[in-house]
LUMMIFI-833666 format. One record per atom (N, C-alpha, C): residue in one letter; atom name; x, y, z; residue number from 0. Coordinates in steps of 0.001 Angstrom, whole numbers, plus 500000, padded with zeros to 6 digits. Layout:
N
- A; CA; X; Y; Z; NUM
...
***
This chain:
112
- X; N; 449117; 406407; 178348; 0
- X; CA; 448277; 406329; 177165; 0
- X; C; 446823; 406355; 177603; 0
- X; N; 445948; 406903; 176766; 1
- X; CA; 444823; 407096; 176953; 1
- X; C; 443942; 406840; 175687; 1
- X; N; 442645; 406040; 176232; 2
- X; CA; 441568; 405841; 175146; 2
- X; C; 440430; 407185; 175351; 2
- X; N; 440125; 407710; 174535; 3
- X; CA; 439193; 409712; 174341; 3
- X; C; 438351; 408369; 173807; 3
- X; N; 436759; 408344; 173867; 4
- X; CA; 435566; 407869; 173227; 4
- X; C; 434695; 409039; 173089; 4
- X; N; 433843; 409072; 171567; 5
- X; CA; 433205; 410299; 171753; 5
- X; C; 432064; 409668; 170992; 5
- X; N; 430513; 409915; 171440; 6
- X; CA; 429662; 409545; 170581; 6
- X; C; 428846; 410960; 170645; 6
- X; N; 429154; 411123; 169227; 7
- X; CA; 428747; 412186; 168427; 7
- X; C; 427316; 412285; 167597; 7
- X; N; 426799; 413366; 166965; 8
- X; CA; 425907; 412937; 165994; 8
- X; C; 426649; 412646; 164520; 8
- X; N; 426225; 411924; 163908; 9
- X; CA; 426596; 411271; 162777; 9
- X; C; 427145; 412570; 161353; 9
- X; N; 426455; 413745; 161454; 10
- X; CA; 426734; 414604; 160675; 10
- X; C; 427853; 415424; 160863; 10
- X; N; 428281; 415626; 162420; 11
- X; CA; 429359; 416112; 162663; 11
- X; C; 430891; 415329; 162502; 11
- X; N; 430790; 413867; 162294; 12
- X; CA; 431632; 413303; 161620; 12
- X; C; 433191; 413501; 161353; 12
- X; N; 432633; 414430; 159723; 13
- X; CA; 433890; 415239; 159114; 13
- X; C; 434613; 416283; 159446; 13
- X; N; 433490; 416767; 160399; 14
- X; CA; 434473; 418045; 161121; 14
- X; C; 435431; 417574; 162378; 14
- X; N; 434652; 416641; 162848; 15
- X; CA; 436091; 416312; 164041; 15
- X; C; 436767; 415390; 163369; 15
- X; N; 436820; 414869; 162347; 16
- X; CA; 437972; 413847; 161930; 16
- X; C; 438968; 415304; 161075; 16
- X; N; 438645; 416510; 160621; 17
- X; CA; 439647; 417229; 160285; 17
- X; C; 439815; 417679; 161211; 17
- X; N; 439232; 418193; 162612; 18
- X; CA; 439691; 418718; 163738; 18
- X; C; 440683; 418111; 164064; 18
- X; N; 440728; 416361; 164462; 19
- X; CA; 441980; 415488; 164861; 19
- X; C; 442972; 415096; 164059; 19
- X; N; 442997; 415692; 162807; 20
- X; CA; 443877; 415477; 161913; 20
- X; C; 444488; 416863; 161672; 20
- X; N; 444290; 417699; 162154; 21
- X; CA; 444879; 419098; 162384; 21
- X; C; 445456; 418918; 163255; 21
- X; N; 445433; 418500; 164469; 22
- X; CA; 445983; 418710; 165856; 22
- X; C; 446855; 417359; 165853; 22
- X; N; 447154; 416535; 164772; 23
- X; CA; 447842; 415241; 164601; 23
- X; C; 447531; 414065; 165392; 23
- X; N; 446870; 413613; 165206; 24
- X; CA; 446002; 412704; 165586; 24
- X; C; 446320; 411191; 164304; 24
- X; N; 446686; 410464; 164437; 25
- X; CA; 447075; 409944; 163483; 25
- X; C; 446130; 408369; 163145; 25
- X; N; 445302; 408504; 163849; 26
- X; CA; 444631; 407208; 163728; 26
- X; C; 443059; 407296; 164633; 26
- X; N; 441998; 406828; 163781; 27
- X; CA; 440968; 406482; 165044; 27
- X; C; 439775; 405628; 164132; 27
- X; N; 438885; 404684; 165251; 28
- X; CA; 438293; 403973; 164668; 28
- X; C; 436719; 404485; 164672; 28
- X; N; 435774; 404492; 163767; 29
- X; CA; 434767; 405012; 164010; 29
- X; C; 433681; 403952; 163435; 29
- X; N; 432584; 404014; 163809; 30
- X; CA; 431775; 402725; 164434; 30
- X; C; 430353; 403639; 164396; 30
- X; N; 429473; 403026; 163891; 31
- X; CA; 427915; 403636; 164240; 31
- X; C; 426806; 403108; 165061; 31
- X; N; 426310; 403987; 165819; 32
- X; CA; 426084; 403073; 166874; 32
- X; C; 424428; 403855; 167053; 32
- X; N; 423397; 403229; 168374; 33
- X; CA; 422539; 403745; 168497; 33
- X; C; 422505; 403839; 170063; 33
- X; N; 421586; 405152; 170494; 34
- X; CA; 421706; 405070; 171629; 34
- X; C; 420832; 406240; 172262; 34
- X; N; 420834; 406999; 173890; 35
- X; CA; 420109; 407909; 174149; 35
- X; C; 420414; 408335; 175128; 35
- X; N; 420033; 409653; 175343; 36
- X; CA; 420477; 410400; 176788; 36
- X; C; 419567; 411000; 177679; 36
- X; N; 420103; 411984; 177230; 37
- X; CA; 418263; 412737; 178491; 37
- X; C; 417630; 413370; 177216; 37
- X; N; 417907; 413091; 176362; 38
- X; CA; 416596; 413256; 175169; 38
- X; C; 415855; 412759; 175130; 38
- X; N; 416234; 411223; 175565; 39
- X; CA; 415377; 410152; 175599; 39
- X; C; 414278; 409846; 174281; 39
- X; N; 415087; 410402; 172892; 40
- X; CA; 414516; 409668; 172026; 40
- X; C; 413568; 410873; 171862; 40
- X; N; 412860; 410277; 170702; 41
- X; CA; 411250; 411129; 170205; 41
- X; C; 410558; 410691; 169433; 41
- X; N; 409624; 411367; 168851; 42
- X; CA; 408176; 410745; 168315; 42
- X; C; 408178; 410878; 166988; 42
- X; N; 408468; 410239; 165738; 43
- X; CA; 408132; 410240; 164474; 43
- X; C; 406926; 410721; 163763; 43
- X; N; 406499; 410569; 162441; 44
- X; CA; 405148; 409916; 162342; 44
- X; C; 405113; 409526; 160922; 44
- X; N; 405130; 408053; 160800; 45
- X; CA; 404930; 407537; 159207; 45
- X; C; 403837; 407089; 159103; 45
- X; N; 403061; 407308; 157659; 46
- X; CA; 401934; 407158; 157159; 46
- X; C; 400564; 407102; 157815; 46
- X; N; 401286; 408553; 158384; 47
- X; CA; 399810; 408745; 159102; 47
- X; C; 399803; 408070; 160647; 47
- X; N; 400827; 406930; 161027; 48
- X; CA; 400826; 406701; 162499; 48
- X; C; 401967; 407397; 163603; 48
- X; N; 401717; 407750; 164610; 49
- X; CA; 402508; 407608; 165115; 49
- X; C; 403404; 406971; 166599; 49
- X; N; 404831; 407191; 166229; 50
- X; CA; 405414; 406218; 166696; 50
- X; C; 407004; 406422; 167474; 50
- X; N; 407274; 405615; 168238; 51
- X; CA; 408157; 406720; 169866; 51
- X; C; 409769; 406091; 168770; 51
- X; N; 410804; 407018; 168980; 52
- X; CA; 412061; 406488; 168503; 52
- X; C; 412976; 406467; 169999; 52
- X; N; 413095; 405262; 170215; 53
- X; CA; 413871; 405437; 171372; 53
- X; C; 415506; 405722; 171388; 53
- X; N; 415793; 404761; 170170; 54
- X; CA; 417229; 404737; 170239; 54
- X; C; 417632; 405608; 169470; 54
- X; N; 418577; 406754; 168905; 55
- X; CA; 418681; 407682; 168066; 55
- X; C; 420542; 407470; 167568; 55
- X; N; 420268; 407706; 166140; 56
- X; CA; 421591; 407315; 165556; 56
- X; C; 422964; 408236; 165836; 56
- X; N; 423973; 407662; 166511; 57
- X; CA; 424905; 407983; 166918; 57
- X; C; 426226; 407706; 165945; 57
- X; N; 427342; 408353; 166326; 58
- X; CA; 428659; 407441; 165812; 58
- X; C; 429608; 408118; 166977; 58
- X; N; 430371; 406731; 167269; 59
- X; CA; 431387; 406620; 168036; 59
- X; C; 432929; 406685; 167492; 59
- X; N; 433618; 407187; 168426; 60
- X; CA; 435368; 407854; 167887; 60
- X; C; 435612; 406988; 168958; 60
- X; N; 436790; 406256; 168505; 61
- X; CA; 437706; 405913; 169456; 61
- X; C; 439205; 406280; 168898; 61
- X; N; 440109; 406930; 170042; 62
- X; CA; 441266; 407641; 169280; 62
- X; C; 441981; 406957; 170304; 62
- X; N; 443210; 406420; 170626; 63
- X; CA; 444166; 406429; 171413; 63
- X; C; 445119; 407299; 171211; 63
- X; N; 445658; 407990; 172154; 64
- X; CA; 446804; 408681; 172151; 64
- X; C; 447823; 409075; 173749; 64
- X; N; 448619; 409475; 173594; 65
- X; CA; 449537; 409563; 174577; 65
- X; C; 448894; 410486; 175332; 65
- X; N; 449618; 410604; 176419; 66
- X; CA; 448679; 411032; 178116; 66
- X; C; 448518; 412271; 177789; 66
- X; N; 449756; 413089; 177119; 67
- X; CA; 450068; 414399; 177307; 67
- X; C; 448880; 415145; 176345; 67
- X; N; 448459; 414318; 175635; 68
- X; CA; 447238; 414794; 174088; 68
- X; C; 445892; 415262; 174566; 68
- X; N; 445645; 414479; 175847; 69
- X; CA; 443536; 414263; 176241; 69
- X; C; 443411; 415536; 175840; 69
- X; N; 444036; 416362; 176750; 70
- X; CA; 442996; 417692; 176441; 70
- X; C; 442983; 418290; 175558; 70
- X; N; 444080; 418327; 174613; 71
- X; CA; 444197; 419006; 173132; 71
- X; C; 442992; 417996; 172268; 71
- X; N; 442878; 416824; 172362; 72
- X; CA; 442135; 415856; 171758; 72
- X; C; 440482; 416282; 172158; 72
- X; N; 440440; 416441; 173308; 73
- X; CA; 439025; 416579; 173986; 73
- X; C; 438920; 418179; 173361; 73
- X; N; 439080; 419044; 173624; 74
- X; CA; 438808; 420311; 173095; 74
- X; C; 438572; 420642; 171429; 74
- X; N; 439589; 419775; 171184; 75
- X; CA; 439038; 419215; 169433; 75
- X; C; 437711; 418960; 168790; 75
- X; N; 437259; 417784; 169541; 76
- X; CA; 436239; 417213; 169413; 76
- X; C; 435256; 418213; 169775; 76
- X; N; 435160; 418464; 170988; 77
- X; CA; 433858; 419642; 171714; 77
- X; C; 433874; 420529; 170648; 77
- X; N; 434730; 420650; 170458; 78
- X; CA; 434561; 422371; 169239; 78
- X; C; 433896; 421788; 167896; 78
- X; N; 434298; 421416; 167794; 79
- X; CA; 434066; 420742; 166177; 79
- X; C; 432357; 419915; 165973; 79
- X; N; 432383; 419375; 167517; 80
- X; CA; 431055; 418252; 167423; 80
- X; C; 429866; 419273; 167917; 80
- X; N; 430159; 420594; 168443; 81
- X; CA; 429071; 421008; 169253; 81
- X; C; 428286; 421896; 167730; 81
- X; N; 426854; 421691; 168561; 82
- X; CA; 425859; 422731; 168181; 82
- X; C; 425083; 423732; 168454; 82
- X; N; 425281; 423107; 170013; 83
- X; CA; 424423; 424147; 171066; 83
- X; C; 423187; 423158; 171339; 83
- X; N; 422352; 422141; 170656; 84
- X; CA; 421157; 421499; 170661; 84
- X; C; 421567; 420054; 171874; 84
- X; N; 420575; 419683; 172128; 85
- X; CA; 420776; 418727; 172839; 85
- X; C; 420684; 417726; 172052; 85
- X; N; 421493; 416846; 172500; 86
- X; CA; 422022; 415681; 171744; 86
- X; C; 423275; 415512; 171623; 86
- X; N; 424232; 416987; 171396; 87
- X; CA; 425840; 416961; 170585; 87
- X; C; 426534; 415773; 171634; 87
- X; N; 426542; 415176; 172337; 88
- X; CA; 426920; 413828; 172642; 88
- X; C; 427872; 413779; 173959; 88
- X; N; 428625; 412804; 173969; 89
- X; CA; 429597; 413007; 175372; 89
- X; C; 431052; 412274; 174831; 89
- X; N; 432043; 412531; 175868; 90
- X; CA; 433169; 412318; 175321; 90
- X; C; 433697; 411112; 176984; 90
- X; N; 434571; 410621; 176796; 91
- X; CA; 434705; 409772; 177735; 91
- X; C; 436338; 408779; 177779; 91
- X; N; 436942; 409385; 178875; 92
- X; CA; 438765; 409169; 178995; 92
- X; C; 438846; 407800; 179575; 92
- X; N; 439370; 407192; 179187; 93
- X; CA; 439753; 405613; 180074; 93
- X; C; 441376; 405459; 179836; 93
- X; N; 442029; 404698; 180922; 94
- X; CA; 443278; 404542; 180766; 94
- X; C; 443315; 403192; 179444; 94
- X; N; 444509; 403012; 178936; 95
- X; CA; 445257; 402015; 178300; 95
- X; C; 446171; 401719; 179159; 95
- X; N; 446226; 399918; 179264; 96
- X; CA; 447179; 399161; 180224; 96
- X; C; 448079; 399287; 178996; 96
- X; N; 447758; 398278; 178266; 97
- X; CA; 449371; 398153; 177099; 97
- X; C; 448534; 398104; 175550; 97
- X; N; 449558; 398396; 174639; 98
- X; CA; 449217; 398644; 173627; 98
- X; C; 450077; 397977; 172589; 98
- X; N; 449858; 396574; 171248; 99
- X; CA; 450270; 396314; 170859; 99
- X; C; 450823; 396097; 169235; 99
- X; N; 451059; 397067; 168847; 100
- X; CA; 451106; 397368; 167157; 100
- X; C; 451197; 395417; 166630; 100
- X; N; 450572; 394849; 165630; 101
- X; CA; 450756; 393540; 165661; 101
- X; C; 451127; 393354; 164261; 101
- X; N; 451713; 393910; 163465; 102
- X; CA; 452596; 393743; 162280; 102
- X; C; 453972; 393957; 162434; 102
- X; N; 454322; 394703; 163532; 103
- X; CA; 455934; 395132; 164222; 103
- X; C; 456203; 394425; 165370; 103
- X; N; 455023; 394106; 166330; 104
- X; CA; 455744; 393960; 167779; 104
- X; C; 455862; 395161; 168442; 104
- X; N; 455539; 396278; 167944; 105
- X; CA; 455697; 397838; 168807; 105
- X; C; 454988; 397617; 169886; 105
- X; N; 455567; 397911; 171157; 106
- X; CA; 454426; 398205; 172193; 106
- X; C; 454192; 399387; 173027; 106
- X; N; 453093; 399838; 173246; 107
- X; CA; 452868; 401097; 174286; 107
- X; C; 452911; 402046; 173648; 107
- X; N; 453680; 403190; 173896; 108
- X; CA; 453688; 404654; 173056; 108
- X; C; 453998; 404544; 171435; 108
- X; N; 455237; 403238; 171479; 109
- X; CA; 455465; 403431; 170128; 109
- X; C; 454420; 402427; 169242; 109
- X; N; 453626; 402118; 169333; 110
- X; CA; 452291; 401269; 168610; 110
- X; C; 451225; 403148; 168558; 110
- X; N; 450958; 403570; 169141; 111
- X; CA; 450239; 404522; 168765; 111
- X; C; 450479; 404946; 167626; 111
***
C-alpha cells in the first residue's frame, strides 16, 4: 500500500478529482494548505503599497491505494494538474505500514 501526496494549485482541484475517479480511485482527503517552491512567492500591490507574498495557496491530495495503482494514480494527477507554468506542484509516494478501516475492523488492502 501506498500514500500518492500531491500539492496542487487550488483551481486544478476538479480535474484531478475526476481524473481519480475515472481511473477508480475510491477515496481521498483534500486539505488547503500554503506553501512555496522555487517560485518563492511574489509581489502583490494593495492600495497603492507594495508587498512580498511568500506563502502561496496550495491544496493537498492525499489518496491511499494499493502498490500496483502509484503509477496509474501519479500519471492521473500530472495530466490533469499540469499547466506548463511554474507552480503546477509536486507529487510525493510514501509507504503505508498498516491500514485500519475503524467502523469494520478491515485491515490493510481491504480498509482501502
Amino acid at each position: 500500500m501506498k500514500l500518492v501526496i500531491a500539492v496542487i494549485k487550488p483551481f486544478k482541484l476538479d480535474e484531478v478529482h475526476q481524473a481519480l475517479t475515472r481511473i477508480g480511485v475510491s477515496g481521498m482527503t483534500v486539505t488547503e494548505v500554503k506553501g512555496y517552491g522555487r517560485q518563492k512567492g511574489h509581489t502583490e500591490i494593495y492600495r497603492g503599497a507594495e508587498y512580498a507574498v511568500s506563502f502561496l495557496p496550495k491544496v493537498r491530495i492525499d489518496v491511499a491505494v494499493p502498490s500496483e495503482q502509484v503509477e496509474t494514480v501519479i500519471e492521473a494527477i500530472s495530466a490533469a494538474a499540469r499547466t506548463g507554468q511554474i507552480g503546477d506542484g509536486k507529487i510525493f509516494v510514501t509507504d503505508i505500514q498498516r491500514a485500519v478501516r475503524i467502523r469494520t475492523g478491515e485491515a490493510d488492502a481491504e480498509a482501502l
